[in-house]
N, C-alpha and C positions, 0 to 999 in steps of 0.2 A: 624723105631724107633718111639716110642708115646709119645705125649707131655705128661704132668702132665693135668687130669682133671681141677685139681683146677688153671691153667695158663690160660687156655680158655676162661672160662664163665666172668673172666671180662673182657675179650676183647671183648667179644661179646656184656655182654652187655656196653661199652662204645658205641660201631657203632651204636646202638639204640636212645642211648640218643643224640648223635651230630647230626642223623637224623632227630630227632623229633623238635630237637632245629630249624631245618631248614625249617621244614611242619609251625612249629609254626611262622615264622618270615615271612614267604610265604602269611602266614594268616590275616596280619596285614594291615588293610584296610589304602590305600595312602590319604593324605588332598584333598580334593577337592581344585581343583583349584577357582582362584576370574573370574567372570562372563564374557566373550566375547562375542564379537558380539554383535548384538543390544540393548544385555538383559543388559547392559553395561553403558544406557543411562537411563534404568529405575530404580526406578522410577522417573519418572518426575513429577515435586512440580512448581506449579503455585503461592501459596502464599495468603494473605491477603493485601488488600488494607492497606497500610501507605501514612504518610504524610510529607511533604518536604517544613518547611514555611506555606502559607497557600492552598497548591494545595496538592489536594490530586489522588494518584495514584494507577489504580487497574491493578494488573497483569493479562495478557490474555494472552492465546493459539491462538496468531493468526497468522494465516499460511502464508496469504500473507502480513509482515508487510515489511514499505520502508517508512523511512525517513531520512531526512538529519538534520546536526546538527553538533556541536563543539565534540569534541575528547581529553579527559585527558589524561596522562599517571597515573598510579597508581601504585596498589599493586598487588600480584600475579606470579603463575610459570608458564610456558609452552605461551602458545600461546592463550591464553583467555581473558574474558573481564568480565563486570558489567554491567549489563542493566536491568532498571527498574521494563519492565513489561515483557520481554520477559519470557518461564520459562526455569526453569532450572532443567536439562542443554537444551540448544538447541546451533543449528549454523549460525553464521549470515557471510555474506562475507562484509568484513569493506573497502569501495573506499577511499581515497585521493580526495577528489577536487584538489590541488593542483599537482600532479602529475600521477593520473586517475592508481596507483599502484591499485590491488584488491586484498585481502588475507582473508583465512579463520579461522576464530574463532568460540574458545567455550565457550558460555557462560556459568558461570560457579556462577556467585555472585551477588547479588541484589545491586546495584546502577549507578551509581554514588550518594552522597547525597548530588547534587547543581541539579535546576532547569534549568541550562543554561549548564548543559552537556549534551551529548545524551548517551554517551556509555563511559565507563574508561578502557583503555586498558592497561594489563600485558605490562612489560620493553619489554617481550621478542616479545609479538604480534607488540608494537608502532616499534620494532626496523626491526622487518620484513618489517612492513609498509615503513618503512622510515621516522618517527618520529624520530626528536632527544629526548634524554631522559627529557630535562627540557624544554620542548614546552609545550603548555600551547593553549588550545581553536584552533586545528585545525580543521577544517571543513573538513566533514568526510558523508559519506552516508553508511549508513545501512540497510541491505537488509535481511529478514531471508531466510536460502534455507536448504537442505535436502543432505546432500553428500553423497557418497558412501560411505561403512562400512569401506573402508581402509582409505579413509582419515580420518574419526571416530576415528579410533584405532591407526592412528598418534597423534593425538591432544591429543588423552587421555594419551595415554605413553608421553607426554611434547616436541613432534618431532613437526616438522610446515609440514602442507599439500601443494602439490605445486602451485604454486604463480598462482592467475588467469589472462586470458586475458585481455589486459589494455583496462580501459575504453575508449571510442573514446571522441577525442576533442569536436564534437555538442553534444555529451551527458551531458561533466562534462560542460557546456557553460549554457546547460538546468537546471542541479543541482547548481550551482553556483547563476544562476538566482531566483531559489526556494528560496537556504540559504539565501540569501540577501532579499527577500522578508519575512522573518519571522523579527520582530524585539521585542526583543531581536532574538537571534539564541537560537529556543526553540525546542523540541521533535515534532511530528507530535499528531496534538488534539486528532488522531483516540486513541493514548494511553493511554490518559490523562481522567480520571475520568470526572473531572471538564470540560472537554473540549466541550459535549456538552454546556455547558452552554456560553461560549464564544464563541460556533460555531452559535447560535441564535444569536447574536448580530450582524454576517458579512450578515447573509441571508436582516437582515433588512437594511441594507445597497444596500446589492444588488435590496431588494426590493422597497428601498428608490427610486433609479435607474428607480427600474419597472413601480414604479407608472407616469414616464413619460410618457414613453412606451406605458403604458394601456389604456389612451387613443385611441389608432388604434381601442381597440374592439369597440366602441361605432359607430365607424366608418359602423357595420353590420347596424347603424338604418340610418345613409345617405343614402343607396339606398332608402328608404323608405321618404326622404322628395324631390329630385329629381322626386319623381313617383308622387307626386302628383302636382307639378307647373307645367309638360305638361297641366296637368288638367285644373290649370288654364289658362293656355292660350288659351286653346279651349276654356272656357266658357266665355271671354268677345268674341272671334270672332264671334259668333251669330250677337250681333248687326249689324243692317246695317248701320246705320250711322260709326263706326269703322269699317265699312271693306275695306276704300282707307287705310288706318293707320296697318292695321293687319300685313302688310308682312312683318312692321318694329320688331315689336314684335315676329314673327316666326324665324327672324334670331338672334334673342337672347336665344330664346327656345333652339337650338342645342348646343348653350358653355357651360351651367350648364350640358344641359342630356349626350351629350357624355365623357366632362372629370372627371364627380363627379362620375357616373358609372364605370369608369375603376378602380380608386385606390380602389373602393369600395367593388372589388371582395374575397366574403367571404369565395373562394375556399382555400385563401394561408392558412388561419387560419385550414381550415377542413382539409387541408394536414397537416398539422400541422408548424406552424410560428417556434419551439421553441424544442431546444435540448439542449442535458445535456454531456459535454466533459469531462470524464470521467480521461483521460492521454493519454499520446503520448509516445509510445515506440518506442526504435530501433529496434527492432526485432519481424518479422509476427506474429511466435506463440507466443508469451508471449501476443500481442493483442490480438489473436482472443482466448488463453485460460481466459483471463479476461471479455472478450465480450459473452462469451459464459455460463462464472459463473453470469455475471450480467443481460442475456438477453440481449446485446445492440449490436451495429455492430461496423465494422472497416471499415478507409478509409485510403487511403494512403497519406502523403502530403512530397513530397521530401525523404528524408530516413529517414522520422518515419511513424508508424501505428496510428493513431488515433481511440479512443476507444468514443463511440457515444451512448448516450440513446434517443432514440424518433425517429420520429418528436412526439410533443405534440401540440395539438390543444391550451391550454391559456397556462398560467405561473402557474398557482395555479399545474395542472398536472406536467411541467416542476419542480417543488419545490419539490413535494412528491419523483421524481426521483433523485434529488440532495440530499436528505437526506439518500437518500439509496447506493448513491455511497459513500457518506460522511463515513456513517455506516459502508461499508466493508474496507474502511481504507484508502482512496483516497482523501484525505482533499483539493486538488486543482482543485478540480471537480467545473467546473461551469455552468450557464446556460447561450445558445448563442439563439440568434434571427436572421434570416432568413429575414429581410429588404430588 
């Protein structure tokens, strides 16, 4: 049996056109997805220096930053924060002094805008920490570090990354001692624009200090008046009439020549009197990768690394060395003597 021509051809072509609809829909290029992985974090925006009161503040990319300072809670989602200079975005791991807790954040926003915070942290970061929500000025250390991409892509979807190991009790005893020593409890100078300029005013202090001290060097021209009272004493013994009398005088010769010559050796100084303490870490390699970026060595003193510039032969060298640990972001750097 035959169908009717005229029954077919628009079947046929229907199957054309429902296919083509299909090539055509096949054809329709998908959204791109929004950015992962590292590319995630860029760009990263460093900023223009502003001002806060009369101190002004410039943002920097700096890798090894670490200071200690008070702790707002604030505004914000996920598990982030507000820090002045750091850029953004980056990640800092925010400690508790008070209960040595360590968590990771992302900075995420330019502030706090008071002088006497260091960092303002999201409800959700302070509540990770163990901040209550209406505390106010807890003392807090801030560290910047580099995490893996996955804790990254936690923080950025509003999840919290997992909790770090607790600081040790002689660490937060060390930080606690820092905080207390800033008064008021202010950011680390390395951040602070203005900060050279108040970091000149402790050197002259320390040098205030020095100028005790500096008298030792003058001490290289004592061998030199020792060296010549032998002299004299050999030129009255000629006479003969003083020579019943001489022997008294020979045994006065050996008290100035032997004890004014021993403090007088100008070796300690050539070895160098004078080094530059850079910080004391708990842990080896974080010393010796700092010793290593600043040129300087490690030693060990109980269960920290100490981190060393020199020996320096005066203080004026000792100083040019302490401006340069000061510069890479170590503002408790100081100069020790060798007495």
């Amino acid at each position: 049996m035959r169908l009717p021509v005229n029954r077919i051809a628009p079947f046929a072509a229907l199957c054309i056109l429902s296919s083509g609809a299909v090539f055509a829909a096949e054809r329709v290029p998908a959204p791109s997805p929004p950015p992962t992985g590292p590319a995630a974090d860029y760009p990263m925006v460093v900023g223009e220096p502003f001002t806060i009161g009369s101190t002004v503040w410039t943002p920097a990319d700096q890798l090894n930053y670490d200071a200690v300072g008070n702790a707002i809670v604030g505004q914000g989602t996920g598990v982030t924060a507000a820090h002045k200079t750091l850029p953004l975005p980056s990640y800092i791991e925010v400690t508790s002094l008070d209960t040595g807790h360590t968590i990771l954040v992302r900075v995420e926003r330019r502030g706090p805008m008071t002088n006497d915070a260091l960092v303002e942290l999201s409800p959700d970061a302070a509540l990770q920490l163990g901040i209550a929500p209406g505390a106010k000025n807890t003392q807090v250390r801030v560290r910047r570090v580099n995490p893996p991409e996955q804790e990254r892509a936690l923080l950025r979807a509003g999840g919290r990354a997992p909790e770090r190991m607790a600081t040790p009790e002689g660490l937060l005893k060390v930080l606690r001692r820092k905080a207390a020593d800033q008064s008021p409890l202010l950011p680390a100078p390395a951040n602070n624009q203005a900060a050279p300029r108040p970091a000149m005013p402790s050197p002259p202090s320390q040098t205030a200090s020095v100028t005790r001290p500096i008298p030792p060097a003058p001490v290289t021209t004592k061998p030199a008046r020792p060296a010549p009272t032998p002299v004299r004493h050999s030129e009255p013994a000629p006479p003969s009439p003083a020579a019943k009398p001489a022997p008294a005088p020979v045994a006065k010769a050996p008290k100035p020549a032997a004890p004014k010559p021993a403090p007088a050796p100008a070796a300690d100084p050539a070895k160098g009197n004078f080094t530059v303490q850079v910080a004391a870490f708990s842990s080896d390699a974080s010393a010796r990768k700092v010793a290593k970026a600043l040129g300087g060595s490690v030693s060990q003193s109980g269960k920290f690394w100490r981190v060393r510039l020199g020996a320096f032969t005066n203080r004026a060298q000792a100083s040019a060395a302490l401006e340069k640990a000061r510069r890479a972001g170590y503002s408790d750097a100081r100069i020790l003597r060798a007495d």
